[in-house]
C-alpha positions as CSV (number, residue, x, y, z in Angstrom):
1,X,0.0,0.0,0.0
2,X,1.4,3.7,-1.4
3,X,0.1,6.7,0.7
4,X,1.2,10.3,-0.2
5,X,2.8,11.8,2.3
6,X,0.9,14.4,3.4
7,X,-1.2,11.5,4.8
8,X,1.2,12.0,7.5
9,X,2.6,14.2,10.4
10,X,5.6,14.2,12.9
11,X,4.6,16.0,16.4
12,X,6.9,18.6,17.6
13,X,9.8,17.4,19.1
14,X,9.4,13.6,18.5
15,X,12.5,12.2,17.3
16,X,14.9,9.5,18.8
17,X,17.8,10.9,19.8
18,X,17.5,9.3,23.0
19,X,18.2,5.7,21.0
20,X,20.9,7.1,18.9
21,X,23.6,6.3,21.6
22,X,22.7,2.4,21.7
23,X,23.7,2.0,18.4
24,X,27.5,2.8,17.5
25,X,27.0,3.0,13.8
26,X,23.8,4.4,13.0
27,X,23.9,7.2,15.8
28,X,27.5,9.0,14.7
29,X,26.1,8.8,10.9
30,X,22.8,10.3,11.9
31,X,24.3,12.8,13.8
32,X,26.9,13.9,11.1
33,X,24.2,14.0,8.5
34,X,22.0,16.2,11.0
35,X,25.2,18.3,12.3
36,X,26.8,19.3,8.7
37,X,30.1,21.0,8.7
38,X,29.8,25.1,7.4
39,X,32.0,24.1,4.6
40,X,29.3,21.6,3.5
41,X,26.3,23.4,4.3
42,X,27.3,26.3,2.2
43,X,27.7,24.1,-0.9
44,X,24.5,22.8,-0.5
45,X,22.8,25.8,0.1
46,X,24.5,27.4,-3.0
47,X,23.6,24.4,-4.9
48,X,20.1,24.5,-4.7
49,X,20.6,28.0,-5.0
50,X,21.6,27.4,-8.7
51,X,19.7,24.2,-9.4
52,X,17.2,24.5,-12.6
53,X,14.5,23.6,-10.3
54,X,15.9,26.4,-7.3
55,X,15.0,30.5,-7.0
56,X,17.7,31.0,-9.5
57,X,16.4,28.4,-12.1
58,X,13.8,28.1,-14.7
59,X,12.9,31.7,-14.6
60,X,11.2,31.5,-11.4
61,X,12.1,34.5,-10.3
62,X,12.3,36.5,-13.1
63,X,8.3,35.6,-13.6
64,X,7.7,36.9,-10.3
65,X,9.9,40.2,-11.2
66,X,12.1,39.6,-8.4
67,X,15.9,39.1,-8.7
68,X,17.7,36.3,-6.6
69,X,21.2,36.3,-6.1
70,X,23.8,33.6,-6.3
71,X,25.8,34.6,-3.7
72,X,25.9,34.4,0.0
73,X,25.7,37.4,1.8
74,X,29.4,38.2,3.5
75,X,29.5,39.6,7.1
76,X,32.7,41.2,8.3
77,X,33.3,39.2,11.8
78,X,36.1,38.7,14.1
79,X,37.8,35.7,16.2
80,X,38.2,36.4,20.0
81,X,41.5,34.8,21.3
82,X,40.8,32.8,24.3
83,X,42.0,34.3,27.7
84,X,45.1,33.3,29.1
85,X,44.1,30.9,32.9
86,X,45.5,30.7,36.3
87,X,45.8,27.4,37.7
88,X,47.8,26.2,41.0
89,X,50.9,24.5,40.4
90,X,52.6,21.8,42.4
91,X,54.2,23.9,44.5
92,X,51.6,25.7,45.8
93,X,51.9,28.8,44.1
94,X,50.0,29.8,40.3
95,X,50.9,29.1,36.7
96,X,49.9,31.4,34.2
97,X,48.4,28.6,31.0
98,X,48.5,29.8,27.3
99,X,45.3,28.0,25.9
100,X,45.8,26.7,22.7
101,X,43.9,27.8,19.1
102,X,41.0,25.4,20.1
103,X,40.5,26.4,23.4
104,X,42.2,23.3,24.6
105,X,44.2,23.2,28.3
106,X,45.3,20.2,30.3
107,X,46.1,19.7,33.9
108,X,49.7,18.2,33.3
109,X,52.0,19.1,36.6
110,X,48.9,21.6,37.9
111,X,46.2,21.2,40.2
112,X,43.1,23.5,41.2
113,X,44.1,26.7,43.0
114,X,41.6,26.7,45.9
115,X,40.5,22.7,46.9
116,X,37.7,21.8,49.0
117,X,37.6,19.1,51.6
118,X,35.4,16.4,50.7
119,X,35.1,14.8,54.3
120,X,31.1,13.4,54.1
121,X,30.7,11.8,51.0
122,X,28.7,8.6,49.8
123,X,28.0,6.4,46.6
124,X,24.8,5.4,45.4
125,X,25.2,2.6,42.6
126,X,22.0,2.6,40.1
127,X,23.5,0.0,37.6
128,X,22.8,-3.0,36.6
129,X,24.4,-5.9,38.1
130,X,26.1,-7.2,35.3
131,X,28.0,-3.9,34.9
132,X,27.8,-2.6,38.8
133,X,30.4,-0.1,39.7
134,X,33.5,-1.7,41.6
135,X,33.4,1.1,44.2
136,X,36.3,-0.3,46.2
137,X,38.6,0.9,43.5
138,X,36.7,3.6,42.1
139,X,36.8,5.7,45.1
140,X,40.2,4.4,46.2
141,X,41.3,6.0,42.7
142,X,39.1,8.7,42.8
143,X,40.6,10.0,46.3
144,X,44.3,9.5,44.9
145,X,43.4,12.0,42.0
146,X,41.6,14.2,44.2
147,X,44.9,14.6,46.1
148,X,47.0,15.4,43.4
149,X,44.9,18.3,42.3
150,X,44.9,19.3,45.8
151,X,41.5,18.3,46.6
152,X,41.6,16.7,50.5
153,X,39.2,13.9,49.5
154,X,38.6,11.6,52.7
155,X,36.6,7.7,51.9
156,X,33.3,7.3,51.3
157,X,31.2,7.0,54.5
158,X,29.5,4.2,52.4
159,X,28.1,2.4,48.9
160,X,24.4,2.3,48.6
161,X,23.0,-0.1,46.1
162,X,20.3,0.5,44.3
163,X,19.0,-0.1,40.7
164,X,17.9,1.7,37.2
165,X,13.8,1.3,37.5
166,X,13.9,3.1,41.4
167,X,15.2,6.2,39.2
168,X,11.4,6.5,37.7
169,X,9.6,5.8,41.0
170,X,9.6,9.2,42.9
171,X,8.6,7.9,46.1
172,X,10.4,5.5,46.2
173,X,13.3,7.1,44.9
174,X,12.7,10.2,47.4
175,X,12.6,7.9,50.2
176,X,15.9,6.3,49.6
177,X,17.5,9.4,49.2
178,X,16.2,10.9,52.4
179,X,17.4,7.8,54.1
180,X,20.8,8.3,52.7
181,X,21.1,12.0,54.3
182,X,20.2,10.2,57.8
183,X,22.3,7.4,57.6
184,X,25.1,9.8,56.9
185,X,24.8,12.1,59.7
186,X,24.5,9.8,62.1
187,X,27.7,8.0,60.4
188,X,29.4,11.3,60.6
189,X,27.3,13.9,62.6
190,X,27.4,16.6,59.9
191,X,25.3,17.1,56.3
192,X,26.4,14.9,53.5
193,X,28.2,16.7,50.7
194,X,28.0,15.3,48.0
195,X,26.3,12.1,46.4
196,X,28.3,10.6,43.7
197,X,25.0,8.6,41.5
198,X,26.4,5.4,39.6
199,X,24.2,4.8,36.3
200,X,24.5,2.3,33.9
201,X,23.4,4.8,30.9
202,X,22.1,8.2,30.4
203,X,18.4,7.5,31.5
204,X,15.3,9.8,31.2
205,X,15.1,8.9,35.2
206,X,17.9,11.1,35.7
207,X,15.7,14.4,35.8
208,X,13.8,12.7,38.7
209,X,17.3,12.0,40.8
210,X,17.9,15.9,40.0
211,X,14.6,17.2,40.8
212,X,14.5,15.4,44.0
213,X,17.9,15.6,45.5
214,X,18.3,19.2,44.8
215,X,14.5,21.4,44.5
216,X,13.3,18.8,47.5
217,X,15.7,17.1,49.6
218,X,19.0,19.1,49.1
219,X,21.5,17.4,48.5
220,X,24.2,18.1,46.0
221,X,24.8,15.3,43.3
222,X,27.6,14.0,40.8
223,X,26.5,11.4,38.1
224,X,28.6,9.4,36.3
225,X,28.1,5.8,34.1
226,X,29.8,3.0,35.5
227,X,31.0,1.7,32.1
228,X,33.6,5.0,32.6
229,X,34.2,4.4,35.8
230,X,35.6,0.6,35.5
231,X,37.5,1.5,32.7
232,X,41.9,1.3,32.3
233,X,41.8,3.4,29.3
234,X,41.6,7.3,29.8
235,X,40.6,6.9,33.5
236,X,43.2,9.2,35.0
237,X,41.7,12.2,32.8
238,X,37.9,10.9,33.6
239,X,38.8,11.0,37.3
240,X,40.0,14.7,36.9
241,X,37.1,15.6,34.9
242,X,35.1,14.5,37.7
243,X,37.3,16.0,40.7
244,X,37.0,19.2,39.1
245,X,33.3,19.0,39.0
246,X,33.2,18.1,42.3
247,X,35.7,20.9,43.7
248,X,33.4,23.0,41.4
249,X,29.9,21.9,43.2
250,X,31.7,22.6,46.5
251,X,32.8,25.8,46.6
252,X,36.4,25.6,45.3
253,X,38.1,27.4,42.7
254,X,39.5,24.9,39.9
255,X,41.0,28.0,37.0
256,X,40.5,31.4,36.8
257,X,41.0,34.0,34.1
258,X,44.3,35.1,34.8
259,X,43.5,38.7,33.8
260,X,40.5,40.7,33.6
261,X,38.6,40.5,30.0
262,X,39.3,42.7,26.7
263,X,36.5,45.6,26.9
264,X,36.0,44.8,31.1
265,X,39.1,46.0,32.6
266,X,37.3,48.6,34.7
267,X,36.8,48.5,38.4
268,X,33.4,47.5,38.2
269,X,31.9,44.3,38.6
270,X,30.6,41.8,35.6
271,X,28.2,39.1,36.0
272,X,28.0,36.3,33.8
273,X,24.6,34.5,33.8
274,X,23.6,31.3,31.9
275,X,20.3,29.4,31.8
276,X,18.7,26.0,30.7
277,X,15.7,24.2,30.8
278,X,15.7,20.8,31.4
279,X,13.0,18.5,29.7
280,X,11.0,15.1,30.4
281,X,11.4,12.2,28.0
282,X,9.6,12.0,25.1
283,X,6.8,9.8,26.0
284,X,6.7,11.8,29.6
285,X,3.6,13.7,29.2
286,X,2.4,15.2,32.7
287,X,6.0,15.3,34.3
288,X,7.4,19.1,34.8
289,X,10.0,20.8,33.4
290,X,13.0,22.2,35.6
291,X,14.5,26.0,34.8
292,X,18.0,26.3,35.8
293,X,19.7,29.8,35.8
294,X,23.5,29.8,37.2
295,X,25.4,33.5,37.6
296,X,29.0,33.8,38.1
297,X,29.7,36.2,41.9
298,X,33.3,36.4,41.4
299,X,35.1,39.0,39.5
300,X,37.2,39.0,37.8
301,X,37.7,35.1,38.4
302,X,34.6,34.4,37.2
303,X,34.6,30.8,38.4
304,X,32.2,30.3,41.1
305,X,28.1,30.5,40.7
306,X,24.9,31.0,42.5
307,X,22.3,28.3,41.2
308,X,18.8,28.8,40.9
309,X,16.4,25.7,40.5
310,X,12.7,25.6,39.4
311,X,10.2,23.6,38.3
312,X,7.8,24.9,36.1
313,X,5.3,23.7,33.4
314,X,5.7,20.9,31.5
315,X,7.9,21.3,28.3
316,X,7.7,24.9,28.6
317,X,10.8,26.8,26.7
318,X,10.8,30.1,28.2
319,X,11.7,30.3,32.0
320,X,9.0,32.4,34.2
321,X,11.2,33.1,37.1
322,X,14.3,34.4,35.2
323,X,13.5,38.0,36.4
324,X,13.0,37.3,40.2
325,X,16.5,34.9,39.7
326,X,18.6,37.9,38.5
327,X,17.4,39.9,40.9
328,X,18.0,38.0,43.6
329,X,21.5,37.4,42.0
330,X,21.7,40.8,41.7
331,X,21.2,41.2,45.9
332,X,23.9,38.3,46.8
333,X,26.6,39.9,44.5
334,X,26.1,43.1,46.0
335,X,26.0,41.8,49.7
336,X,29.3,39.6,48.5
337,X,31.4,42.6,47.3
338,X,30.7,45.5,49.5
């Protein structure tokens, strides 16, 4: 059976890049048809441009009295160098770091220049028993990198397991995680810090784990897939990557911008401020949406945030509380530098 095609529709938003990751072939093809270099989009642009059957051909144009030209328009533009960074060095002092033409830096022989003690900290191990974290030497390994970024990182207080289907039960899931927070003040008579979240994939059941741990319960969270984790191959750099969000999350100071901005070397102050609004899965239809709006209080460092958190109407775009969020980002800065 033929239909034509207007037969059918696609609904907004309804396409599966949530499977393109499970297949290794299909999903980097699919993704460098949809993500075209400029090089390549320009010559397909121009040649439909110049096709019979485009605005330039078979006299379209001229019929409609209109002239069309061949040529894209040019815009005069310029590249910003990246800024030069501050990072700590081994000695405890700084190191002035030249980032390269693509804005790549690595941490060889430096460490973060302000490190936070992690003293109450815990794992919470979502995956799948055939490819469960090892724990023992993840966090064994984990601490030993912390350390040589200067990050005091003490053990766990304890592993948690858990499983991938309590990520889409809220109760359940809220629960748990409120049991956590007891279990580790009365292991260690203060808040826990941080939650490091074991998955076994990227899961839509990670906006629940946000939501909960840090609009209801409060607790900050690190996620990470255990598949990275267990891994011999790259896993020093993956273990920085992951102290440095951690330090981050914290309260430290991992690199700063080792002078003040082209155009913003006055004395006043300059906020950065960046926003996001975090979806449901596809098939979610009733869960909300979460607004997150982040803005930088240090200047000219420019390295550590204030975070605000909302939820708000289900796959809504625009964020209805980014006024009252700069605002009150407005008030902390102001109370912060005076």
């Amino acid at each position: 059976m033929y239909l034509w095609s207007s037969v059918f529709w696609l609904r907004d938003k309804r396409y599966p890049k949530d499977s393109l990751d499970k297949d290794r072939d299909v999903g980097p093809k699919f993704k460098d048809i949809a993500l075209a270099k400029p090089w390549v989009r320009k010559d397909n642009i121009c040649t439909m441009v110049k096709a019979d059957d485009g605005p330039c051909g078979g006299g379209i144009a001229q019929n409609f009295q209109i002239a069309v030209s061949e040529h894209m328009t040019e815009v005069t533009g310029r590249v910003i160098q990246p800024p030069n960074l501050k990072l700590g060095n081994v000695n405890g002092g700084a190191s002035k770091v030249t980032v390269r033409g693509d804005c790549q830096w690595n941490l060889l022989d430096k460490c973060v220049l302000e490190g936070k003690r992690v003293e109450r900290w815990a794992i919470i191990d979502f995956t799948d028993r055939d490819v469960e974290l090892d724990y023992r030497r993840f966090a064994n390994q984990l601490v030993s990198r912390c350390k040589k970024l200067h990050i005091e990182m003490k053990e766990p207080l304890f592993y948690e397991p858990s499983d991938m289907r309590e990520l889409h039960n809220s109760k359940q899931l809220s629960k748990h995680l409120s049991s956590i927070c007891s279990r580790a003040k009365e292991i260690s008579g203060g808040q826990l810090q941080i939650l490091i979240c074991a998955m076994t994939k990227k899961d839509p059941g990670y906006n629940n784990l946000k939501r909960i741990c840090e609009t209801e319960i409060g607790i900050v969270t690190q996620c990470c897939l255990s598949k990275n984790a267990n891994k011999d191959r790259g896993l020093d750099q993956y273990l920085a990557n992951l102290a440095l969000k951690l330090n981050a999350k914290l309260g430290g100071s991992n690199v700063e911008l080792f002078e003040k901005l082209p155009r913003l070397e006055g004395d006043g102050h300059v906020m950065f401020i960046g926003a996001d609004v975090n979806h449901p899965a596809a098939f979610n239809t009733s869960s909300p949406s979460i607004a997150a709006v982040v803005a930088t209080m240090n200047w000219p460092a420019a390295n550590k945030y204030a975070a605000r958190i909302r939820l708000q109407d289900h796959r809504v775009e625009g964020i209805n509380i980014l006024g009252r969020c700069v605002w009150s980002f407005l008030k902390l800065m102001l109370g912060l530098t005076k």
